[in-house]
Backbone as a chain_set.jsonl record, in Angstrom:
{"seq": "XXXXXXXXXXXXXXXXXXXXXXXXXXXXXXXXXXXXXXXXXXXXXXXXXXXXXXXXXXXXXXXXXXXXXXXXXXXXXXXXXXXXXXXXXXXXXX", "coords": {"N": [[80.683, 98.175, -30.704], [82.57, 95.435, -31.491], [82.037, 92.825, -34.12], [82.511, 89.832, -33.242], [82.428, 90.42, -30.863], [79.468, 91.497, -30.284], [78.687, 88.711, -31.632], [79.249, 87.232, -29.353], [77.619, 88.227, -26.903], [75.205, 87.482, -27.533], [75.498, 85.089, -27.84], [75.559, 84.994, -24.903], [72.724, 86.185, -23.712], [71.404, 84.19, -25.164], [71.866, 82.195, -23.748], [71.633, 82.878, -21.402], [68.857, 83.121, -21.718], [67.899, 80.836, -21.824], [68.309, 79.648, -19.95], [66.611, 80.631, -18.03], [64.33, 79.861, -18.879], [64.637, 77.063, -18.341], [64.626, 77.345, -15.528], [62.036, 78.119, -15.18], [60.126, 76.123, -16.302], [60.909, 73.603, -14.698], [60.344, 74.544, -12.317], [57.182, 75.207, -12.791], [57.127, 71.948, -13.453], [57.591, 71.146, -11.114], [56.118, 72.495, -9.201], [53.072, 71.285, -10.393], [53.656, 68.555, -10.101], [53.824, 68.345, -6.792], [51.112, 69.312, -6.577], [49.439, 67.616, -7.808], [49.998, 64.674, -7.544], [51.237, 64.328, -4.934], [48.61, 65.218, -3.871], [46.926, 63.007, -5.089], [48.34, 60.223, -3.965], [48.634, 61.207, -1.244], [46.778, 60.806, 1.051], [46.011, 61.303, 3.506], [47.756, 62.766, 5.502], [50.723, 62.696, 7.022], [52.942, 62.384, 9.815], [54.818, 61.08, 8.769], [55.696, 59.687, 5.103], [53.961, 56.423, 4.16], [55.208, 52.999, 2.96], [53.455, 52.229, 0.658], [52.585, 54.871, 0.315], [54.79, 56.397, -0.839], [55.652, 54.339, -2.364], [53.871, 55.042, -4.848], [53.801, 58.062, -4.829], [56.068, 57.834, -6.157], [56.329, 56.893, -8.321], [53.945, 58.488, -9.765], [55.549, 60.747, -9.982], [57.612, 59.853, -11.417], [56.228, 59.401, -13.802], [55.127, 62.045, -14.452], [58.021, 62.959, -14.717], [58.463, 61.291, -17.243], [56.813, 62.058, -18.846], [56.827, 64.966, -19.689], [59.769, 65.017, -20.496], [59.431, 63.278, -23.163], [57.494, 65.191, -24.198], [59.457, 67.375, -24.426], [61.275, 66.295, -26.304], [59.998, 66.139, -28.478], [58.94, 68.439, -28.707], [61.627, 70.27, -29.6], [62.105, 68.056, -32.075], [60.753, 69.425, -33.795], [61.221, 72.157, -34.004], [63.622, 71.608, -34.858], [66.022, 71.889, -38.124], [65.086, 70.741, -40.545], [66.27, 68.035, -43.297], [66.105, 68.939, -46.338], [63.138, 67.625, -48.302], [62.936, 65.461, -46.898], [59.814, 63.816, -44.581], [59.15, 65.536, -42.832], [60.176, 67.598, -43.111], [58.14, 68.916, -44.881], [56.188, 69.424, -43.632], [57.322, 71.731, -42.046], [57.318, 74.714, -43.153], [57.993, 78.322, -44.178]], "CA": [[80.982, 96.809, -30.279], [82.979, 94.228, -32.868], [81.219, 91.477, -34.615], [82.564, 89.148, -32.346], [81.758, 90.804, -29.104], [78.333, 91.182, -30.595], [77.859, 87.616, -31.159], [79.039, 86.709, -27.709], [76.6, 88.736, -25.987], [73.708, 87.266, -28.486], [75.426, 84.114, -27.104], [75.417, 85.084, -23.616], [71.628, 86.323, -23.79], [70.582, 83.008, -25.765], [71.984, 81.053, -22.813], [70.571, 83.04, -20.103], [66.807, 83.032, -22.203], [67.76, 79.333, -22.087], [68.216, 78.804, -17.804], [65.505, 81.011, -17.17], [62.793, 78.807, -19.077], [64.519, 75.953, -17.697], [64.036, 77.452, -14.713], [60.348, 78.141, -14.808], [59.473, 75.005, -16.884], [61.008, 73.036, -13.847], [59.268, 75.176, -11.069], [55.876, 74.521, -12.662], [57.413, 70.898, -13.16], [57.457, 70.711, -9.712], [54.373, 72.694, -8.68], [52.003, 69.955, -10.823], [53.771, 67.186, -9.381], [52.942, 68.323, -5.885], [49.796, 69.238, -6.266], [48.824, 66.075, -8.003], [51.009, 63.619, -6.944], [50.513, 64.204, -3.446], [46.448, 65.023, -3.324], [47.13, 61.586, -5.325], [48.908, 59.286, -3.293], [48.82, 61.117, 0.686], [45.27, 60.948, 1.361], [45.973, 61.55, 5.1], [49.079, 63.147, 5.802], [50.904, 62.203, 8.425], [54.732, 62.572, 10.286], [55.609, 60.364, 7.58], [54.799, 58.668, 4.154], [53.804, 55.221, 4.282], [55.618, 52.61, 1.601], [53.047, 52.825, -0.315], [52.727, 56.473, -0.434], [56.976, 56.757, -1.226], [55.719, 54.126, -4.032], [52.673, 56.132, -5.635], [54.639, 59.138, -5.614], [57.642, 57.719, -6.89], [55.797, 56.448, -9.959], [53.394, 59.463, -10.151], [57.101, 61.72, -10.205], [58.219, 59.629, -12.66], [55.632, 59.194, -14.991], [55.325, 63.505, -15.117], [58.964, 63.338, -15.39], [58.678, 60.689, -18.55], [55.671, 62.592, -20.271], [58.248, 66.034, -19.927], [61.071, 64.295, -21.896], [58.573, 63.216, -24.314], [57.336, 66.644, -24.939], [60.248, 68.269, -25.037], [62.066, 66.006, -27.462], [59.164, 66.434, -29.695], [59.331, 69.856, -29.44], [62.85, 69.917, -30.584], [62.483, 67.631, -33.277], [59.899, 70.052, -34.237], [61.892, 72.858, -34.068], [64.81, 71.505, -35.667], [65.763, 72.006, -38.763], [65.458, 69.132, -41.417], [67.134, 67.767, -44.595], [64.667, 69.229, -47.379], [62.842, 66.567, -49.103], [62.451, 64.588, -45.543], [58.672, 64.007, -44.918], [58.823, 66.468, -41.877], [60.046, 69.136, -43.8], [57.496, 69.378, -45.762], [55.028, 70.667, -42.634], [57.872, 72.934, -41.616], [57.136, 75.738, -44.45], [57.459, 79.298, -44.492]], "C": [[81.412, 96.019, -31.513], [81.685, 93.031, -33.037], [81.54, 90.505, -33.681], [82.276, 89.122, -30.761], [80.2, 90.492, -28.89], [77.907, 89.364, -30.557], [78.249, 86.809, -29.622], [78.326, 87.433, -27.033], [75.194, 88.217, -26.179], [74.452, 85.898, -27.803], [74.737, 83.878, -25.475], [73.805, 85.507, -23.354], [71.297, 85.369, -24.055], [70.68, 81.864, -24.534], [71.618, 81.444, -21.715], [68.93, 83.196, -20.132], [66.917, 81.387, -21.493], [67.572, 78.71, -20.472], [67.238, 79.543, -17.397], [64.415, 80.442, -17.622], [63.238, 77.617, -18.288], [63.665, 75.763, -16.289], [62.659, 77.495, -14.142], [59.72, 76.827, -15.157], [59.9, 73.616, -15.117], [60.633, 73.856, -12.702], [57.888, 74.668, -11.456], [55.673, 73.163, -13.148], [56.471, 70.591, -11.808], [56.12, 70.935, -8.573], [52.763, 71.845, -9.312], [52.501, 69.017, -10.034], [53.568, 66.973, -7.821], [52.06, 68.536, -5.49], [48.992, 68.095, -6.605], [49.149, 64.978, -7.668], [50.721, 63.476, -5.254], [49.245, 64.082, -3.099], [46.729, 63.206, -3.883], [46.986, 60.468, -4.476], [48.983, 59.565, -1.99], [47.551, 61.318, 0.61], [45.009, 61.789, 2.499], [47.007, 61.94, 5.084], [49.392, 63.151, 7.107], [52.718, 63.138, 8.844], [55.262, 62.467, 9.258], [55.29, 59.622, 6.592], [55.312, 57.314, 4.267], [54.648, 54.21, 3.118], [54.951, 52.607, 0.452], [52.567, 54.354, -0.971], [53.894, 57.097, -1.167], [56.656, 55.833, -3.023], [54.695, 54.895, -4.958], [53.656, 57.085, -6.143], [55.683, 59.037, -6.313], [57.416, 57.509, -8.269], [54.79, 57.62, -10.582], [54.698, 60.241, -10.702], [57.663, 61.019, -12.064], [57.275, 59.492, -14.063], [55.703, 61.118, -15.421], [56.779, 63.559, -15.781], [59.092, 62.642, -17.053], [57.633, 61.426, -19.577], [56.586, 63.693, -20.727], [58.83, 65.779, -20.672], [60.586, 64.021, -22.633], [58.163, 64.578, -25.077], [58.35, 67.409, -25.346], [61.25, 68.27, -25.982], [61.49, 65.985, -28.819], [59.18, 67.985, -30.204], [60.732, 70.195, -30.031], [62.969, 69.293, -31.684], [61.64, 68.725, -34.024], [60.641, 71.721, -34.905], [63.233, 72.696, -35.024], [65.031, 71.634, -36.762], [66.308, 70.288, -39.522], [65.617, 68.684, -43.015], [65.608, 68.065, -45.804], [64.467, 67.564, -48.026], [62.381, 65.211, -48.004], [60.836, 64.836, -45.673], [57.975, 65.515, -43.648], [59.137, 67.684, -42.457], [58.649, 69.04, -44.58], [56.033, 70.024, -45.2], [55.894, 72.117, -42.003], [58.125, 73.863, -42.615], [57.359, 77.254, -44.037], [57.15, 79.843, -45.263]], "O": [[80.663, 95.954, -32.488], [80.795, 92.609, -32.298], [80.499, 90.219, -33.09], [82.033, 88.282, -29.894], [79.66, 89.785, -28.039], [77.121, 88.831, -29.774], [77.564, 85.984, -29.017], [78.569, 86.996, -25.908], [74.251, 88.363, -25.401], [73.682, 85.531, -26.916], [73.905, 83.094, -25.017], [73.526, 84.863, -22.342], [70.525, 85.032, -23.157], [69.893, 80.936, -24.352], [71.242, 80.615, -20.888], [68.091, 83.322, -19.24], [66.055, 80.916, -20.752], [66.963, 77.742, -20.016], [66.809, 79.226, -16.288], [63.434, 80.437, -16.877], [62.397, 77.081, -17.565], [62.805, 74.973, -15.897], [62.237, 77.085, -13.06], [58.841, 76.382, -14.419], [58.997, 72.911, -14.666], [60.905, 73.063, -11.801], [57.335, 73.843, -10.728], [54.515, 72.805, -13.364], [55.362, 70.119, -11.557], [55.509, 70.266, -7.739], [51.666, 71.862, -8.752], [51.739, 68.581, -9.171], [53.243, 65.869, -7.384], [51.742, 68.247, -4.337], [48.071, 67.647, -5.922], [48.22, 64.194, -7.477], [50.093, 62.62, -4.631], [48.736, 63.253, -2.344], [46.71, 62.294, -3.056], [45.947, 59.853, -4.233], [49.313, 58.635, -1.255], [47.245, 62.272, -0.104], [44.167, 62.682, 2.599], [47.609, 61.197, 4.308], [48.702, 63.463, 8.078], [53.321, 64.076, 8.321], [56.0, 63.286, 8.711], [54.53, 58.706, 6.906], [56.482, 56.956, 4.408], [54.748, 54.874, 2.087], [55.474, 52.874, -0.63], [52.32, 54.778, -2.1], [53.89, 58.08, -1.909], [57.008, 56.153, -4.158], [55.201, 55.337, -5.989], [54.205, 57.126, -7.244], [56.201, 59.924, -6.992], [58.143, 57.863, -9.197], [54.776, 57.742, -11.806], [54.82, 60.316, -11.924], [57.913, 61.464, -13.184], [57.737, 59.498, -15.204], [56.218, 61.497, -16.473], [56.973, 63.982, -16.921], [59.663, 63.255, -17.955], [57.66, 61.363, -20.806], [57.124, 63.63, -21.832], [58.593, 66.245, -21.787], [61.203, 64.51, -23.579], [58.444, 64.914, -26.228], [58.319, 68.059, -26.391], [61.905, 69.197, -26.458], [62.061, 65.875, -29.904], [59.32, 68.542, -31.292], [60.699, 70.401, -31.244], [63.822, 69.71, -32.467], [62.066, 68.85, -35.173], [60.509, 72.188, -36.036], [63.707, 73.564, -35.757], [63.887, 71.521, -37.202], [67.118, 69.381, -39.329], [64.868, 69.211, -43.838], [64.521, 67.499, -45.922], [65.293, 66.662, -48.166], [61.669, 64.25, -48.296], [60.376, 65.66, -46.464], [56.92, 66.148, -43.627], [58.455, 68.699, -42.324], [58.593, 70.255, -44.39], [55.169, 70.696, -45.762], [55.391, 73.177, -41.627], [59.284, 73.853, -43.028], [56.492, 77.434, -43.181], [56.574, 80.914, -45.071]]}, "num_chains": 1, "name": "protein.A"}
């Protein structure tokens, strides 16, 4: 295989590692937010949720979704790499 084939396949692998965490990280997204979110906010479950059950969950949903984006832009900065002499390099060592 050429050097260039090679790194498109190390591409093509890096980007299908990359949709299958998405994938799971948003499945057990979604499996916290209805197990908590709902026991939460439907007490009683009915035909249909009440306005305030549509608002609970809407703000439960969104607060998991805002902690998510928090974590995962931390983990990225974490990950990233950074200008030596910054104060974050200086925990990212090997």
């Amino acid at each position: 295989m050429s050097e260039s084939a090679s790194e498109l396949a190390k591409v093509f692998i890096m980007q299908q590692a990359r949709l299958e965490t998405n994938h799971q990280t948003l499945k057990l997204l979604g499996e916290l937010v209805n197990k908590n979110c709902y026991a939460k906010c439907v007490p009683k479950p009915g035909s249909s949720l009440s306005s305030s059950e549509q608002s609970c969950t809407n703000m439960c949903v969104a607060k998991y979704i805002k902690t998510w984006d928090h974590i995962q832009a931390t983990m990225i900065a974490k990950v990233a790499p950074q200008p030596s002499g910054s104060p974050e390099s200086e925990f990212v060592k090997d």
